[in-house]
N, CA, C and O of each residue as an XYZ file, in Angstrom:
316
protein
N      29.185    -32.417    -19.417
C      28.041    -31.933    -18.662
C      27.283    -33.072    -17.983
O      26.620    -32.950    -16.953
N      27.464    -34.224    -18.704
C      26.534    -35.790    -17.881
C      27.216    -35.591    -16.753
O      26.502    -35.059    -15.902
N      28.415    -35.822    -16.363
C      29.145    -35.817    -14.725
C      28.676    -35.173    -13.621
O      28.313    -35.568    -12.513
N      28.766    -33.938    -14.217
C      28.388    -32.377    -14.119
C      26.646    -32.720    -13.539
O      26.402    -32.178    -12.461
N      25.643    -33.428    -14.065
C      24.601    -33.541    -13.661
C      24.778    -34.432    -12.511
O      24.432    -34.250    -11.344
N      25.431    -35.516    -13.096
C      25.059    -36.606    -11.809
C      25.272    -35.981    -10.374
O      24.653    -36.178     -9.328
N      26.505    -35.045    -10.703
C      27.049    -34.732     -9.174
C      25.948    -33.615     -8.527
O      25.632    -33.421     -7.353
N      25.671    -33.216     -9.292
C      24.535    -32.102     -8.676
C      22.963    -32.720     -8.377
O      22.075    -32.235     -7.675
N      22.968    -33.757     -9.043
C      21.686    -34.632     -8.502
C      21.600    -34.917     -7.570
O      20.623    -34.698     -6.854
N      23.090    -35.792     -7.112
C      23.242    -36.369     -6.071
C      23.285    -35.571     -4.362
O      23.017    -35.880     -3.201
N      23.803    -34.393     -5.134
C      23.992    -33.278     -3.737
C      22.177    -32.801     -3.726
O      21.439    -33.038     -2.770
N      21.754    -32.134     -4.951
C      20.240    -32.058     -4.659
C      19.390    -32.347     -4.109
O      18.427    -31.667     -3.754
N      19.637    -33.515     -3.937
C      18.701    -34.688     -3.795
C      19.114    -35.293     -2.015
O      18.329    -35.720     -1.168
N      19.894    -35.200     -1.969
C      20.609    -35.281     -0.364
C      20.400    -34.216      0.578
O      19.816    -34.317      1.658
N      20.946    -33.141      0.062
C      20.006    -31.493      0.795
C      18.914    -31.751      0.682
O      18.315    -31.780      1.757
N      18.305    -31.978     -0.224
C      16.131    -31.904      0.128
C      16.070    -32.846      0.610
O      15.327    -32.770      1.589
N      16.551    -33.983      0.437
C      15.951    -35.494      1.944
C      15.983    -34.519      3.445
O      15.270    -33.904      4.239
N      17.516    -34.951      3.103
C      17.685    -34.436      4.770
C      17.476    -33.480      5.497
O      17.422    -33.570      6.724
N      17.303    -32.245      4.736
C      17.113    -30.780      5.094
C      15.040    -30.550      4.990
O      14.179    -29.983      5.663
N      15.083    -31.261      3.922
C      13.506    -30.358      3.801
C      13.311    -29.290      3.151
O      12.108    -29.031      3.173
N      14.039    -28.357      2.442
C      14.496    -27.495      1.508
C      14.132    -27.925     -0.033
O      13.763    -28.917     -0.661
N      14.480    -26.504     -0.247
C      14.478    -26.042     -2.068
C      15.567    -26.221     -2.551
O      16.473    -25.650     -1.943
N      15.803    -26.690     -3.261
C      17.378    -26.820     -3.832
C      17.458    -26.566     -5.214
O      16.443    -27.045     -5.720
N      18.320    -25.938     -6.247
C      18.169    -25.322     -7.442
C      19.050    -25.027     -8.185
O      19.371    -23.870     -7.917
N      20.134    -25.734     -9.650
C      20.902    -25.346     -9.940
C      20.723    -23.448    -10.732
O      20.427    -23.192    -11.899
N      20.980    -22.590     -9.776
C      20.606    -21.404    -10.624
C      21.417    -20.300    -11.139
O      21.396    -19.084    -10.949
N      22.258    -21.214    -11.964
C      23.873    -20.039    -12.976
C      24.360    -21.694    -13.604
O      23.922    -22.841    -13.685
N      25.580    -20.860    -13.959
C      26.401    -21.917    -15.140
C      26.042    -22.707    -15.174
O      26.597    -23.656    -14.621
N      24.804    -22.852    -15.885
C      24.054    -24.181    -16.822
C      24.865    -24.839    -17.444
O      24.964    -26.018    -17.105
N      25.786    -24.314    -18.631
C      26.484    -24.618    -19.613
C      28.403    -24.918    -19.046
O      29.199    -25.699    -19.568
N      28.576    -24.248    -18.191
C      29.756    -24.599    -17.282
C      30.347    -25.713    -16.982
O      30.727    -25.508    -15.829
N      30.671    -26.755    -17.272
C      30.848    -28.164    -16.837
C      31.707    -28.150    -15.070
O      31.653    -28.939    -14.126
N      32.487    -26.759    -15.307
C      33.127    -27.064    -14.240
C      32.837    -26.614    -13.465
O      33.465    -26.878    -12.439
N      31.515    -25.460    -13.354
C      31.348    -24.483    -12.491
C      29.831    -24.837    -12.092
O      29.267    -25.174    -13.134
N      29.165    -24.882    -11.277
C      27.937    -24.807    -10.600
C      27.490    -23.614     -9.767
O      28.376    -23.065     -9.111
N      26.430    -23.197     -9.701
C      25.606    -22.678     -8.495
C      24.341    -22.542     -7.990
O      23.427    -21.955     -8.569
N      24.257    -23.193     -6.684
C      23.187    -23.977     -6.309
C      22.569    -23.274     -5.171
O      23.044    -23.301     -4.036
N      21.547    -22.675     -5.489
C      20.382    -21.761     -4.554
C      19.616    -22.916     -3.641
O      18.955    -23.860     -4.074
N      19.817    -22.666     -2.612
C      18.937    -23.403     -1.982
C      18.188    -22.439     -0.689
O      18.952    -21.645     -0.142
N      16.972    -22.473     -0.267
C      15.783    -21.667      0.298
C      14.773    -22.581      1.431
O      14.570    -23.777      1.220
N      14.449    -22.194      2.091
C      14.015    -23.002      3.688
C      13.015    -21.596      3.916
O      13.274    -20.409      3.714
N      11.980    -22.152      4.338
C      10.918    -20.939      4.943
C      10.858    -21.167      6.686
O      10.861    -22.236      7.298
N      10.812    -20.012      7.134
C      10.790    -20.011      8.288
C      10.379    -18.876      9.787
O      10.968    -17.819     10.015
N       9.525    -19.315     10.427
C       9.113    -18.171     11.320
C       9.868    -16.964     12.143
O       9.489    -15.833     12.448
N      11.349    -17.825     12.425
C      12.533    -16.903     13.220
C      13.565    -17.182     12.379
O      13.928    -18.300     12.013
N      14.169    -15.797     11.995
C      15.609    -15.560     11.502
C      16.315    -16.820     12.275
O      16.585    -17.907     11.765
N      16.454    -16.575     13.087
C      17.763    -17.407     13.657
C      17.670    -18.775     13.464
O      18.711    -19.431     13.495
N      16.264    -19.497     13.209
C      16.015    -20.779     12.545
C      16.435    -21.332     11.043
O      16.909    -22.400     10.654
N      16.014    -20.022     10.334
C      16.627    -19.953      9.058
C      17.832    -20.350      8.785
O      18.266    -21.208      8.015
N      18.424    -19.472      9.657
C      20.253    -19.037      9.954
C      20.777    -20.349      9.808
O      21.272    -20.838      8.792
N      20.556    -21.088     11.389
C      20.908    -22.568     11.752
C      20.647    -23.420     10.647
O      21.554    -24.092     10.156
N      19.491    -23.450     10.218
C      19.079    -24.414      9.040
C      20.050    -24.401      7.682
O      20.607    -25.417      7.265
N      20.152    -23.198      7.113
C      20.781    -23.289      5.961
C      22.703    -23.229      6.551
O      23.443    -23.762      5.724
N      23.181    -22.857      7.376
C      24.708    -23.589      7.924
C      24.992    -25.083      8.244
O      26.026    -25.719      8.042
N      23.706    -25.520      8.844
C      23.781    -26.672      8.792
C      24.006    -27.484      7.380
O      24.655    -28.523      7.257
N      23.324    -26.772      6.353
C      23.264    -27.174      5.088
C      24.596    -27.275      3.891
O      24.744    -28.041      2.939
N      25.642    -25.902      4.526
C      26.319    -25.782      4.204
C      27.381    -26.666      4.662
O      28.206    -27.117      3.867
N      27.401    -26.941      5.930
C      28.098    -27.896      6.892
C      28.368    -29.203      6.183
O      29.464    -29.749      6.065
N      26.901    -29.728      5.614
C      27.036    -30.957      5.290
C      27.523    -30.780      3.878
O      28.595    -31.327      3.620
N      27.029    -30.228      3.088
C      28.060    -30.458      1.567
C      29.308    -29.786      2.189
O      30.222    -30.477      1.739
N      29.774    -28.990      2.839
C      31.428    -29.229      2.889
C      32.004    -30.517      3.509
O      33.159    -30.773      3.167
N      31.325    -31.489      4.472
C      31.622    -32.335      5.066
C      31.038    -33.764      4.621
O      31.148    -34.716      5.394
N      30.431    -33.903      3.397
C      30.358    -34.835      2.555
C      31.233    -35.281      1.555
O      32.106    -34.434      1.366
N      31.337    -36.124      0.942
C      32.506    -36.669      0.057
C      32.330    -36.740     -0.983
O      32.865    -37.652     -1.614
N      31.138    -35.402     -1.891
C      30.960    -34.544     -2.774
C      32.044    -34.708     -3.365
O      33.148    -34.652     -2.822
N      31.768    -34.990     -4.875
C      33.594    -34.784     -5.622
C      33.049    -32.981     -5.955
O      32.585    -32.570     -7.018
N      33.303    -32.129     -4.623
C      32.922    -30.849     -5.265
C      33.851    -29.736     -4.245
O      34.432    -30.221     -3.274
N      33.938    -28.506     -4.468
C      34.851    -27.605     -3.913
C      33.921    -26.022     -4.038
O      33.537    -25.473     -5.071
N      33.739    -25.551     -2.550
C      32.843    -24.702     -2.592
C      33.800    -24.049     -2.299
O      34.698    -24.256     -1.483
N      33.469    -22.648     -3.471
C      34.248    -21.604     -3.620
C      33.956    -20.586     -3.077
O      34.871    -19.978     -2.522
N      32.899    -20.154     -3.045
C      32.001    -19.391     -1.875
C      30.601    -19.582     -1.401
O      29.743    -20.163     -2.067
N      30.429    -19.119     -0.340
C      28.547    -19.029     -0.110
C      28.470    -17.729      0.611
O      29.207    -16.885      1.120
N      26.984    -18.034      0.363
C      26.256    -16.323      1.238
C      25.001    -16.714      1.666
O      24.255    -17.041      0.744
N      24.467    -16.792      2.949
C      23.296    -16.756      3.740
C      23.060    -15.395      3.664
O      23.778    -14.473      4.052
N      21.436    -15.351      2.853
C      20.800    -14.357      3.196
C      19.510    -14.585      3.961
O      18.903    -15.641      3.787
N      19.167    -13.894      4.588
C      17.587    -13.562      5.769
C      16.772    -12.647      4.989
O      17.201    -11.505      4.827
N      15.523    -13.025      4.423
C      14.937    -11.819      3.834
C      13.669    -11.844      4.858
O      12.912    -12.814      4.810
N      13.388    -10.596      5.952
C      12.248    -10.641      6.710
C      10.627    -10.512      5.329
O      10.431    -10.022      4.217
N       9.949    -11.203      6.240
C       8.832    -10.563      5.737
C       8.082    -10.262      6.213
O       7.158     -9.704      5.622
């Protein structure tokens, strides 16, 4: 699980510099091999949101993360 932290620090901590975002390990705590990481951006237009969190996704797939994203899901919640 130490590994397991460092690597998720390191991605944490890189999404909120650069992004400006919430970032959050929120499931398999206990998982060593498995992660999932909520991350949340507030914003006036959907379509800002949108851009913001792909971009986000963009960069941990295109970083050199020792990590393998198995899926994601952008959601828009109006308010």
């Amino acid at each position: 699980l130490k590994g397991k932290r460092q690597v998720l620090k390191s991605i944490t901590s890189r999404v909120r510099n650069k992004f400006n975002v919430s970032v959050a390990e929120v499931d398999n705590h206990d998982r060593w091999q498995l992660a999932t990481i909520g991350i949340c951006c507030v914003s006036n237009e959907n379509r800002h949101a949108n851009e913001m969190l792909s971009k986000v996704v963009d960069f941990v797939i295109n970083s050199r993360f020792e990590v393998e994203i198995l899926d994601y899901e952008i959601e828009i919640l109006p308010v």
